[in-house]
N, C-alpha and C positions, 0 to 999 in steps of 0.2 A: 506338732511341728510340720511333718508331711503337710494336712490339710493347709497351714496358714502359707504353705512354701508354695504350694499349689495354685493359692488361690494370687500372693505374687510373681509367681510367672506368669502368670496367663492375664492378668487383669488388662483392663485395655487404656485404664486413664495410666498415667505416669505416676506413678511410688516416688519420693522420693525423703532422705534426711538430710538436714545440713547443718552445720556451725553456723551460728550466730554468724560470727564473718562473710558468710558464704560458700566453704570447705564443701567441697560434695562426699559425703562419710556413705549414701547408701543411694540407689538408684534402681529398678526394677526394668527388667527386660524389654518393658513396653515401649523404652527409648526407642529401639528399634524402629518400629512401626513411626511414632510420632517424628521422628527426622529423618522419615523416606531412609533407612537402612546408612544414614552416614554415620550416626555415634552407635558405639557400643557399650555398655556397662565400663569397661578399661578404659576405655576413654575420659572416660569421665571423673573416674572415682580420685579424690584427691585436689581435682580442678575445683575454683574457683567459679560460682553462678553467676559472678560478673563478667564474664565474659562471652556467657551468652543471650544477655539481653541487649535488645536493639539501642533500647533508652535505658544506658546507666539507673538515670534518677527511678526509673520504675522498683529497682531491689529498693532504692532508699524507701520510697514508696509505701511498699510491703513491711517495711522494717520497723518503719514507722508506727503502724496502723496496727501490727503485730504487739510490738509494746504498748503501746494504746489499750488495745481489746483486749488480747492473745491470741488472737484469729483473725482470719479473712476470710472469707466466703464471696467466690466467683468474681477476682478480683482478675482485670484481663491485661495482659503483655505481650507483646510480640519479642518474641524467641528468634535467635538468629543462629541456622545450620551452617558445616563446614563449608558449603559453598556462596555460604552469605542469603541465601533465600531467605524470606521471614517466616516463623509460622504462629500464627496470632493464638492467645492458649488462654485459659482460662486456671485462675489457680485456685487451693484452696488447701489453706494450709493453719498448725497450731503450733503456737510459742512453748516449747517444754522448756521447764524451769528446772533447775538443778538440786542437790542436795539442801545449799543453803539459799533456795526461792530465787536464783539470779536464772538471766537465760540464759541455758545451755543449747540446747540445739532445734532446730523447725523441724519439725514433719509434714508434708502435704502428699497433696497430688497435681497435677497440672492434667488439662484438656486440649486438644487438638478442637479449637473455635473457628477453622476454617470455614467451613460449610456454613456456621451459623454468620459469620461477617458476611457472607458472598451473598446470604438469602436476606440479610440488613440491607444489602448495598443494594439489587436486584429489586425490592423492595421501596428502596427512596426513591429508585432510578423509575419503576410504572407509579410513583406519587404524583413526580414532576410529570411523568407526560400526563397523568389524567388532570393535572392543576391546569395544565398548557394547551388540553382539549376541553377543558371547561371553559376555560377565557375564549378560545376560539369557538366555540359555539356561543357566548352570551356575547360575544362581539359580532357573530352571524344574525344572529334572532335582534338585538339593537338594530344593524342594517337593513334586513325586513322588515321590520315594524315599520320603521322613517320610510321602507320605498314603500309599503303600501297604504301606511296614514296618510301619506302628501296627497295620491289621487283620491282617496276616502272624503277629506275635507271637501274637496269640490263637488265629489257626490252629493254629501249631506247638504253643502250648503243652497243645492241646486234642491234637493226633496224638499228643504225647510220652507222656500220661495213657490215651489208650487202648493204648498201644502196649506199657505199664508190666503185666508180667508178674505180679506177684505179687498185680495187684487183680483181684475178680472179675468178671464180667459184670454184676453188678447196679452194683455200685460205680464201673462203666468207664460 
């Protein structure tokens, strides 16, 4: 018991159990850290998980896919702290079934997905400019070409004329 009690304080994803409803029955220390130091364990225990999702419909979501599978695996929400801040998470969590096989309660964890959203968005964001410096370079190289084919033609067609065998020196 020591070891396993050990290993939830300290873990760093979020521990968590609930009722079917959404009851929070169990919550592990690492709330802490994951809502910047607003909730605490007491905080929490007793409340309702609907109330801290940004989008309602995301629990239905989860509840769904739960009954469905039994599971989810890195299934993403954004989470809303006491001061309204969002903080986008990653969950992963299993349907426990009861005595007589109905759902009794979820166990999961949740992730703090900040860093990985910011390195997505940072991400699309040097897509669009290389897409936006690709255009603008094959719309550079299109407009060289056209200014130096135009005097090119006159060239060549000035070579082909001298080059033309049957006219004479005066006429070339």
């Amino acid at each position: 018991e020591e070891k396993y009690r050990g290993i939830f304080e300290n873990i760093q994803d979020v521990y968590y159990k609930t009722t079917v409803n959404g009851t929070i029955l169990e919550i592990s220390p690492s709330i802490r850290i994951m809502s910047k130091g607003q909730y605490q364990i007491i905080d929490l225990i007793g409340k309702s998980m609907f109330d801290f999702y940004s989008e309602p419909n995301e629990r239905q979501d989860i509840l769904v896919k739960l009954k469905e599978k039994g599971f989810v695996t890195d299934f993403e929400v954004t989470l809303k702290n006491r001061d309204g801040t969002l903080v986008p998470c990653s969950i992963s969590a299993k349907l426990v079934l009861d005595v007589n096989g109905q759902p009794g309660k979820i166990i999961g964890s949740m992730h703090d997905i900040t860093d990985r959203k910011n390195a997505t968005e940072a991400l699309k964001l040097a897509k669009e400019k290389a897409e936006i410096s690709d255009s603008l370079k094959t719309e550079f190289l299109n407009n060289i070409s056209h200014e130096v084919r135009t005097p090119l033609n006159g060239i060549l067609g000035f070579a082909k004329i001298i080059s033309m065998q049957n006219l004479s020196e005066t006429e070339k």
